[in-house]
N, C-alpha and C positions, 0 to 999 in steps of 0.2 A: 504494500500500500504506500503510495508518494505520500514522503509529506510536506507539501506547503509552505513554503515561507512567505510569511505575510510583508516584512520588512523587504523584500528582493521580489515580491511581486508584481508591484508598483510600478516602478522604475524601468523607463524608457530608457535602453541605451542608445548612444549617438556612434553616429559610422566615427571612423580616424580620421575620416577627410574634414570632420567636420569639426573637430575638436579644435581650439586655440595652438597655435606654434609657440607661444612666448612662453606656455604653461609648463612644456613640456621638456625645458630646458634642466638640463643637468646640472653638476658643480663641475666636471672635468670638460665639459661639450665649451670648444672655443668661440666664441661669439663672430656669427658669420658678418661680413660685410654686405652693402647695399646690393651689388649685381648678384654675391650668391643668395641673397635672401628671396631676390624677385627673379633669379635664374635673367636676367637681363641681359643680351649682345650687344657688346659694346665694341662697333667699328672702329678702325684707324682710320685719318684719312689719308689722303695718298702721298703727303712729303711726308707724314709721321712712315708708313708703310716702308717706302723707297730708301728712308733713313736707314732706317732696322735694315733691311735687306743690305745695303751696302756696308753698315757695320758688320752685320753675320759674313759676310764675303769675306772681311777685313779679316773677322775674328781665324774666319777658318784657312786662309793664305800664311799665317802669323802661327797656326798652329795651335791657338786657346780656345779653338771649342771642343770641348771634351763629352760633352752628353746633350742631349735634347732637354733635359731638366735644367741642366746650368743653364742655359739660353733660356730658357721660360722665365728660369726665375729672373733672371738679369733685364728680360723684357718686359716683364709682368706679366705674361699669358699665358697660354698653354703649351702643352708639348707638341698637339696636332697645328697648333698654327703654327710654329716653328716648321713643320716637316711639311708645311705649304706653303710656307717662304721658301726651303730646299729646295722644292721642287719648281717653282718660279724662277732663283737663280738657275737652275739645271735648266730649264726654257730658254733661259737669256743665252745659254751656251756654254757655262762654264761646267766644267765635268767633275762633278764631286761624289769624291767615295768617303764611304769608313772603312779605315783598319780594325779590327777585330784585337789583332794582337798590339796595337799601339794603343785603341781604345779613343780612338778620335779623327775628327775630320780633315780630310783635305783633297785640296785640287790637283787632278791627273793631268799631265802634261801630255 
């Protein structure tokens, strides 16, 4: 025979979509910034873009680009825009590999 809870009866639950975000904040959860909180894209424009691409060129001729992370972080964005900058200088015609065993980028002659 079930038996009844009168106290848990009552009580409509709400979906998780619909619960409060601010509530549900932790002590260790790092406090997101504006673009991640509204998941927001935020465009370069095109001397900001053209900038970066030519420093990334710089960095990897000079031999200090070492990961697609270091370059995000150094940029501020991500790792895939990074490796869509690559592939734009790789358009322009410059031939860039990674070494595996040296562990970083550079241009084929």
């Amino acid at each position: 025979m079930p038996v009844s809870n009168k106290a848990t009866a009552h009580r409509t639950f709400k979906p998780i979509w619909f619960l409060p975000t601010h509530k549900a904040k932790r002590k260790n959860q790092k406090s997101l910034n504006f673009n991640q909180r509204t998941r927001k894209k935020i465009n370069m424009d095109y001397l900001t873009y053209s900038e970066r691409l030519n420093y990334l060129l710089e960095m990897i001729e000079k031999g200090q680009l070492l990961s697609l992370k270091q370059a995000s972080e150094k940029f501020g964005c991500s790792e895939s825009t990074i490796k869509r900058m690559l592939q734009t200088i790789r358009k322009q015609g410059h031939h860039i590999k990674y070494c595996k065993i040296a562990q970083k980028y550079f241009v084929e002659i």
